[in-house]
C-alpha positions as CSV (number, residue, x, y, z in Angstrom):
1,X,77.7,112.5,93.6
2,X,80.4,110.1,92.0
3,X,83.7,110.4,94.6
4,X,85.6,107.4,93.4
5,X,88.3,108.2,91.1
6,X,87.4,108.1,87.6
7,X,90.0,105.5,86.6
8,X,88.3,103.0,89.0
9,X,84.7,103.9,88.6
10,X,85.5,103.3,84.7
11,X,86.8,99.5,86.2
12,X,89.4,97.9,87.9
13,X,92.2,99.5,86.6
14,X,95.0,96.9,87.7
15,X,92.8,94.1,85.4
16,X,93.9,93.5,82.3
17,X,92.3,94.8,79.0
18,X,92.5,92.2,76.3
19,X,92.6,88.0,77.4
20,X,96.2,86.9,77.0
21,X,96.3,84.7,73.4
22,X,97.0,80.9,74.7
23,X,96.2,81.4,77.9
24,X,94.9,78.5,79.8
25,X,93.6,79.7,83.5
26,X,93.4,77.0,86.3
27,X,91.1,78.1,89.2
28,X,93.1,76.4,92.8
29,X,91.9,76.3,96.3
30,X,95.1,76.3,98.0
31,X,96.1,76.0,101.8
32,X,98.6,77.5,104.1
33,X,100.4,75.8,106.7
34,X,97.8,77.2,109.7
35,X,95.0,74.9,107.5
36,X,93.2,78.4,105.8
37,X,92.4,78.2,102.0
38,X,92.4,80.6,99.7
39,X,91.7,80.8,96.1
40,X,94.1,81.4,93.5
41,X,94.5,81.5,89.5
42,X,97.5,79.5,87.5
43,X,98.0,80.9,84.4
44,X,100.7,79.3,81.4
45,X,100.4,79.7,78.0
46,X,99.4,76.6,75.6
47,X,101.8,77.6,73.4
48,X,104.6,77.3,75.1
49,X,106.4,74.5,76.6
50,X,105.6,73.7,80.6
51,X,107.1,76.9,82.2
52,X,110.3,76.2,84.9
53,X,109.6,79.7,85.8
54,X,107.1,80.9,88.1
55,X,105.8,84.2,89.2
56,X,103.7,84.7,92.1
57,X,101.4,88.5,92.1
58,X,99.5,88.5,95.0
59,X,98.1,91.6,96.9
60,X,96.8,91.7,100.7
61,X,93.1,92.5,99.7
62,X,92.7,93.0,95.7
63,X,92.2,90.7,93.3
64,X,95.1,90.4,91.2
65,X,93.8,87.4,89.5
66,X,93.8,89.2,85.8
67,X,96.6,91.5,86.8
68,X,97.7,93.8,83.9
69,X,101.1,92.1,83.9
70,X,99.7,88.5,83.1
71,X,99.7,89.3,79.5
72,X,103.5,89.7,78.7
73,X,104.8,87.5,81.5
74,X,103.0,84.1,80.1
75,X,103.7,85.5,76.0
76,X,107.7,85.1,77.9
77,X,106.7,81.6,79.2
78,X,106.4,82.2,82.5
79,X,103.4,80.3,84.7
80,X,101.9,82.6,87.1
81,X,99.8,81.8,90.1
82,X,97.8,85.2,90.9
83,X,96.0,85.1,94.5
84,X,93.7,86.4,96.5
85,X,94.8,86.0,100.2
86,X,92.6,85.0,102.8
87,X,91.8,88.3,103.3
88,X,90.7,89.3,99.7
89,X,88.4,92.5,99.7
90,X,88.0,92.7,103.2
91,X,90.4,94.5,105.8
92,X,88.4,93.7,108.5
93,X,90.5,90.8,109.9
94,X,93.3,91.2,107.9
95,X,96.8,90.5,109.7
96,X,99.8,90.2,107.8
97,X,101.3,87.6,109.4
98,X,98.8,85.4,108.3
99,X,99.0,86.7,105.1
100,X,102.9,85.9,104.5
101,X,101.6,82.5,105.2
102,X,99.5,82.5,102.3
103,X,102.3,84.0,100.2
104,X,104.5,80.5,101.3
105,X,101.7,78.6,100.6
106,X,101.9,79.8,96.7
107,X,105.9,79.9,96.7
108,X,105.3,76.1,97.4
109,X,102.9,75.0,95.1
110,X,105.1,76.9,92.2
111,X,107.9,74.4,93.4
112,X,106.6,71.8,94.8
113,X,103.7,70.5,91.8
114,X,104.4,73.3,89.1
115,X,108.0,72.0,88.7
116,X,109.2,75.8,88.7
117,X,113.2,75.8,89.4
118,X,112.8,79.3,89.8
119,X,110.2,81.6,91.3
120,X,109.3,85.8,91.4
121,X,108.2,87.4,93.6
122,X,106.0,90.4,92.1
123,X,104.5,92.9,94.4
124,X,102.6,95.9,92.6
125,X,101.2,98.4,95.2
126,X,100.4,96.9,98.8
127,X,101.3,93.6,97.4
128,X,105.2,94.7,97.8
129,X,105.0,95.2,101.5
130,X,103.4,91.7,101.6
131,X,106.0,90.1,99.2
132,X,108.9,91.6,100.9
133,X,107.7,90.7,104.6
134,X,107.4,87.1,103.2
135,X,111.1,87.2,101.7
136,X,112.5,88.4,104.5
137,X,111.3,86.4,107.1
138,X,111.7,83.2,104.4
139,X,115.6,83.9,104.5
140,X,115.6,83.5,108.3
141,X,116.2,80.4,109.9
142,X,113.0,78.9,111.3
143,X,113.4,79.3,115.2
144,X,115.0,83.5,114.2
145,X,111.6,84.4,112.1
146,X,108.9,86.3,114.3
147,X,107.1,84.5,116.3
148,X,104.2,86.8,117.2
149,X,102.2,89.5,115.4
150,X,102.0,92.7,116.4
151,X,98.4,92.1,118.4
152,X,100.3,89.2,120.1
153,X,99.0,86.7,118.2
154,X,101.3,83.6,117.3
155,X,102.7,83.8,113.3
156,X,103.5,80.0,113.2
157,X,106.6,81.0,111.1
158,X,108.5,78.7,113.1
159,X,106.8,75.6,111.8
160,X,105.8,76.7,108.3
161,X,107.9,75.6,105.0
162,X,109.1,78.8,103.6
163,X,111.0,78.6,101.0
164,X,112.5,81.8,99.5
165,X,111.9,83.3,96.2
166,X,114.6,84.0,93.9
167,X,113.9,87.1,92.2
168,X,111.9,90.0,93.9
169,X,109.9,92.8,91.3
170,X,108.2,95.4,92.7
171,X,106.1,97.7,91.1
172,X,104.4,100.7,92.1
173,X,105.0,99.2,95.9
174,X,104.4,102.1,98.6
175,X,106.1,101.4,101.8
176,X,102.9,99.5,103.6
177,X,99.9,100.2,104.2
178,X,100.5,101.4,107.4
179,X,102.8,104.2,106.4
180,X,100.1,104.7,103.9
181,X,97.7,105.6,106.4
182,X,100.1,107.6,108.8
183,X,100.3,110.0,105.5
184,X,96.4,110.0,104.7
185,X,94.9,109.5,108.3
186,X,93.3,113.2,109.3
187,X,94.6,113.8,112.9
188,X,91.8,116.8,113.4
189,X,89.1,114.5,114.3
190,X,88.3,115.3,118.1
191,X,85.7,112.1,119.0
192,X,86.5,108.9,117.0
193,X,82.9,107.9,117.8
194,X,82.2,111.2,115.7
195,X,82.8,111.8,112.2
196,X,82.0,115.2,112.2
197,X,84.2,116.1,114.8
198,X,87.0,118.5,114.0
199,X,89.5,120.8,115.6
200,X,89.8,123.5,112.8
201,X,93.5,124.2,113.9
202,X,94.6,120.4,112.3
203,X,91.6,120.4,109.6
204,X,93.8,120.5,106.0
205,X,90.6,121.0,104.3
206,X,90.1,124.4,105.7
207,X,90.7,128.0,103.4
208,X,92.0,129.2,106.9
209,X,95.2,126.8,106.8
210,X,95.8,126.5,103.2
211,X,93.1,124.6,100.9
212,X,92.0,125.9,97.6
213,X,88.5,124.6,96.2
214,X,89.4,122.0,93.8
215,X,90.7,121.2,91.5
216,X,93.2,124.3,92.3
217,X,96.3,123.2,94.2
218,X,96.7,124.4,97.7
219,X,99.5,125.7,99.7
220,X,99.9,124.7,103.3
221,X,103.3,126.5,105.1
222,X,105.9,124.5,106.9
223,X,104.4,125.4,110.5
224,X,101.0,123.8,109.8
225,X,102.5,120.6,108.1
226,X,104.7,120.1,111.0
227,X,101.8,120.5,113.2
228,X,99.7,118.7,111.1
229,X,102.2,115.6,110.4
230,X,103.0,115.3,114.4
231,X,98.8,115.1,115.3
232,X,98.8,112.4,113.0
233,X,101.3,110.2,114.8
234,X,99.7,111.2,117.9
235,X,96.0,109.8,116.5
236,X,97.5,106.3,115.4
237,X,99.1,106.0,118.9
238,X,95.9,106.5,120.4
239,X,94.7,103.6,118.1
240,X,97.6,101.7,119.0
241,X,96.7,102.0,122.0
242,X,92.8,101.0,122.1
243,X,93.5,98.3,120.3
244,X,96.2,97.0,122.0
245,X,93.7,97.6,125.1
246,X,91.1,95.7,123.3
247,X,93.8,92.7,122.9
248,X,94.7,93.0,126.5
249,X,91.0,92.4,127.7
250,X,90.4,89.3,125.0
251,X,93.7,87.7,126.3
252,X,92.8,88.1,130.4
253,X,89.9,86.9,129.6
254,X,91.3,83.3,127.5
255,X,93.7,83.5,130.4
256,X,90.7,83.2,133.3
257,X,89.1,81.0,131.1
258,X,91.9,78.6,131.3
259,X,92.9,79.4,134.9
260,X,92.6,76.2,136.9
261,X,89.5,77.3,139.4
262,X,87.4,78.5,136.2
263,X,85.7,75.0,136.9
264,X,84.4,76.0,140.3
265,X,83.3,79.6,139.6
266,X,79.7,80.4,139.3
267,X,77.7,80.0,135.7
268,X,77.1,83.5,135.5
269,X,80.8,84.5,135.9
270,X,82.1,81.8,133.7
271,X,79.4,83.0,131.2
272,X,80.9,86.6,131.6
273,X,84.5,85.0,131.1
274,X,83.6,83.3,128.1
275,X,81.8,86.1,126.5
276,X,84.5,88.1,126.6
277,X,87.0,85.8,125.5
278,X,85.1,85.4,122.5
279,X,84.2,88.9,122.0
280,X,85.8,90.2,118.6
281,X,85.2,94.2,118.6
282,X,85.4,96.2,115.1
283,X,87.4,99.5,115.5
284,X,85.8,102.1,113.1
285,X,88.5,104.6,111.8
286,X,86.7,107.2,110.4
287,X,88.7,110.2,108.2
288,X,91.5,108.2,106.4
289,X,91.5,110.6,103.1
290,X,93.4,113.2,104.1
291,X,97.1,113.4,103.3
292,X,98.2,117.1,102.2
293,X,100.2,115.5,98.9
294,X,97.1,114.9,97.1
295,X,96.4,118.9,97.1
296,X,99.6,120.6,97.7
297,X,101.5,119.4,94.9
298,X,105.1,121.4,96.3
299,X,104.9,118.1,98.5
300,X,107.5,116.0,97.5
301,X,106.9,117.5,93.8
302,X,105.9,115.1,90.9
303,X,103.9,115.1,87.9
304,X,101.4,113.8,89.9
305,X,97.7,114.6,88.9
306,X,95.1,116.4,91.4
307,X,93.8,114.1,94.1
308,X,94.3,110.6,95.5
309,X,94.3,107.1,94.0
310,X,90.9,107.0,94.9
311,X,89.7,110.3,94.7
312,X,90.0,113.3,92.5
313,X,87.9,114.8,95.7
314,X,90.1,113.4,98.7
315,X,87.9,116.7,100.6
316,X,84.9,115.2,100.4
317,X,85.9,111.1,100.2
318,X,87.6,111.6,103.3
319,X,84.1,111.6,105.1
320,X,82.7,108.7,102.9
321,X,82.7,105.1,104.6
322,X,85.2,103.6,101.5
323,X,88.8,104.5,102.4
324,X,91.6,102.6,104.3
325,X,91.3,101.3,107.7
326,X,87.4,102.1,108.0
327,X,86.7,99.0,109.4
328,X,89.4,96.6,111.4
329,X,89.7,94.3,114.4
330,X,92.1,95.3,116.8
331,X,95.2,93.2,115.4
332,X,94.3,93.4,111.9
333,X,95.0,97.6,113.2
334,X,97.8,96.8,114.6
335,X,99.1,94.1,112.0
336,X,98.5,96.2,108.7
337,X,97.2,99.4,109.3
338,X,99.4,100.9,112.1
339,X,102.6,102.7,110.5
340,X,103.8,102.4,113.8
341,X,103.6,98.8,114.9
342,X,103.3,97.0,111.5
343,X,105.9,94.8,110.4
344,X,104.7,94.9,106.8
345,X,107.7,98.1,106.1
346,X,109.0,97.9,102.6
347,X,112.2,100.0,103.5
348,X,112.3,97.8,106.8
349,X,112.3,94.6,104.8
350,X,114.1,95.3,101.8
351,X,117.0,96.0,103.9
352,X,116.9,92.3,104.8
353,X,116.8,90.7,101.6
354,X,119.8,90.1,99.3
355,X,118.4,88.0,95.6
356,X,118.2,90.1,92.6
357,X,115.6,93.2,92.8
358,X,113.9,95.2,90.4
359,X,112.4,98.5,91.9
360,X,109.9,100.3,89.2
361,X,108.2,103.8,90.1
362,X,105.6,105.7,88.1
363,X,106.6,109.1,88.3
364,X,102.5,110.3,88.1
365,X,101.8,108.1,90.8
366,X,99.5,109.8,93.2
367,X,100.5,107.8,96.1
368,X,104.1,106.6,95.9
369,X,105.8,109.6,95.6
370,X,109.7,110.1,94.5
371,X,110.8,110.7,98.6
372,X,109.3,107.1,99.2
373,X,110.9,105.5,96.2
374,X,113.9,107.1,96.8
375,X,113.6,105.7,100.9
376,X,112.9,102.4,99.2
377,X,115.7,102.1,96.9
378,X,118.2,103.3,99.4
379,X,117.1,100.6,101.8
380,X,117.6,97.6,99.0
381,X,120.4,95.4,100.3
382,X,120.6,93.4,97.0
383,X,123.6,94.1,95.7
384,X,121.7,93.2,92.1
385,X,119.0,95.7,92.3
386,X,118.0,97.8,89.4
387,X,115.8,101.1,90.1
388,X,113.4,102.3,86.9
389,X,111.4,105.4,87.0
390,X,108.4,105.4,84.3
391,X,106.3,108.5,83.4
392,X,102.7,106.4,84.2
393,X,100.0,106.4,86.5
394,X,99.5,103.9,89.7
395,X,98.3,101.1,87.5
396,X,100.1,102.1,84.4
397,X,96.7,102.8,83.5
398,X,95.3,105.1,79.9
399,X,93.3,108.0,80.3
400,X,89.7,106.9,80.2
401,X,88.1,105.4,77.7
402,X,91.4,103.9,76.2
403,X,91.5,100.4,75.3
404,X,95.2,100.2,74.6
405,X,97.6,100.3,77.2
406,X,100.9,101.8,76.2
407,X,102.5,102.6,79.8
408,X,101.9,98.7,80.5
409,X,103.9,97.3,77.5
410,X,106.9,100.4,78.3
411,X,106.5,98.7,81.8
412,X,106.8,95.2,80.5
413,X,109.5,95.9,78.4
414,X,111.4,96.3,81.6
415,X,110.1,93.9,83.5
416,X,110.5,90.8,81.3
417,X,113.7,90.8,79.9
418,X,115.0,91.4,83.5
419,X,113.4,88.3,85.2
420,X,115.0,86.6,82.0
421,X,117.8,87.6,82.6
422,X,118.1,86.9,86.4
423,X,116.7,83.7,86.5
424,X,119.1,82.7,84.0
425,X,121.8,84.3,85.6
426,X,121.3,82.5,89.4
């Protein structure tokens, strides 16, 4: 039983098709300022002269390292470094604030041994979260940026080189992956040790409150959305708060570990201390496929197709261990996949950022829909921003079995002579 949507299990739809003519493709290990390396592709084009312009795509766990915009941006001339972040393909330990750091980390190597006078910032799905959270804290003087992460943990903002970007694009961007997950999470789930476990009043995939077999649409009524949207911010404060007990117990225990008299306590207590100082529990969020968009298309209505972006069976992927959030440490929950106490809030940080913007939306997007892009582009404080609707997919991607990719170049088309125009311009 094949669960994964077709446009994925085909390949990775945000690759591009064809290898960009004159491409020449460096492969970097670069470092951020906390001393973690990452990998990272440059891409310019050999027949072109060096580019001054520089465009960073990065995402917080795919690789983006043949993203479909690479193409047209170096046939323009532009050098782009496309990373993975630390945290590429895993969400397991994956906090955003360490993150941003990788995004300076690539915003300096652009300027400081690419020679780019000017640099973009391009965020396509979760990579605009990530993007914006950099730009807005990069704006900040040092000693104003954030100073700890949502789990407690210290950002070293303070002491990083940041410098800003000076164009933002984002394409496709959803608000974070947080608000992401308060959308998809199912709050009917009864044991989070359990699967399985279900209170049938809150289970959307249920004849009783609305589902139709698929692939008809079903129709859930205002009560049971309002119920069903308040149970699901009531199950990621319940996460909020393990994990932020979790935390609690790791940091008494550093604390006791450090406490002056550790010295003189017994070996079996100070091997009690120590094990739990260095004890890194997994949270296991089970049920994250389960927003009532993907089947009730009257939600915020679009010309969406059936199903999720990963899914056309969101019913039955729901209880399948790939999803969002299945496995993460405490502050990688709290970091990136809580909509409540993640920092990583497009509308939150768009509001804080002022260089020119480019907002584009794909009006079949399964999960960006036109209430978000509209939240978005409300909150842009640029006062050069430019919003675009295109009728595409996610990933701008054909229908399967395509090897030409139309929506891409009506993308690019966009795209390009915008950045030209702005980088010009500043």
């Amino acid at each position: 039983m094949v669960l994964v949507s077709k446009t994925y299990w085909a390949g990775m739809p945000f690759w591009f098709r064809r290898a960009p003519e004159g491409a020449v493709s460096e492969s970097l290990v670069l470092r951020a300022h906390d001393a973690r390396q990452f990998r990272a592709v440059y891409w310019t084009n050999a027949r072109r002269p060096p580019p001054k312009i520089g465009v960073v795509i990065v995402h917080p766990r795919i690789d983006f390292t043949h993203h479909y915009t690479i193409p047209r941006l170096l046939d323009a001339g532009f050098g782009v470094l496309a990373a993975n972040t630390r945290h590429g393909n895993s969400d397991t330990l994956a906090e955003h604030e360490e993150m941003v750091l990788d995004v300076g980390a690539c915003v300096r190597h652009l300027k400081e041994r690419r020679g780019a006078e000017k640099v973009v910032l391009l965020g396509n799905c979760g990579g605009g979260s990530l993007v914006a959270y950099y730009q807005a804290e990069a704006r900040l003087p040092p000693a104003e940026r954030t100073s700890r992460s949502p789990g407690g943990s210290p950002t070293h903002f303070e002491g990083a080189v940041m410098p800003p970007a000076d164009v933002m694009v984002y394409v496709a961007a959803h608000r974070g992956q947080g608000k992401v997950l308060l959308d998809a999470i199912d709050p009917s789930i009864i044991d989070e040790t359990d699967p399985l476990s279900c209170d049938p009043g809150l289970d959307m995939y249920t004849e009783s409150n609305g589902f139709r077999e698929p692939p008809q649409w079903s129709e859930y009524d205002y009560a049971f959305l309002a119920r069903y949207r308040a149970g699901q911010t009531e199950r990621v404060k319940r996460l909020d708060q393990a994990a932020r007990a979790l935390v609690a117990r790791h940091d008494e225990a550093t604390r006791a570990s450090s406490a002056p008299d550790f010295a003189s306590r017994s070996a079996a207590e100070q091997r009690d201390v120590l094990r739990r100082r260095a004890c890194e529990p997994v949270m296991v969020v089970y049920r994250t496929m389960a927003n009532p968009a993907s089947v009730d298309r009257r939600i915020d209505p679009s010309g969406r197709d059936y199903g999720s972006l990963l899914s056309e069976r969101p019913d039955l992927l729901n209880y399948a261990a790939i999803g969002l959030a299945r496995t993460c440490s405490p502050r990688a929950w709290l970091s990136t996949w809580s909509g409540l106490s993640s920092r990583a809030d497009l509308v939150a940080n768009v509001a804080r950022i002022t260089e020119p913007t480019l907002l584009v939306t794909p009006s079949k997007d399964r999960e960006i829909l036109p209430g978000d892009a509209a939240a978005i582009d409300r909150a842009i404080a640029s006062p050069d921003k430019r919003a675009v609707t295109l009728e595409a997919r996610h990933y701008f991607e054909p229908e399967l079995g395509e090897k030409e990719t139309p929506d891409v170049d009506r993308l690019m088309d966009v795209v390009v002579p915008w950045i030209e125009e702005k980088v010009h311009a500043s």
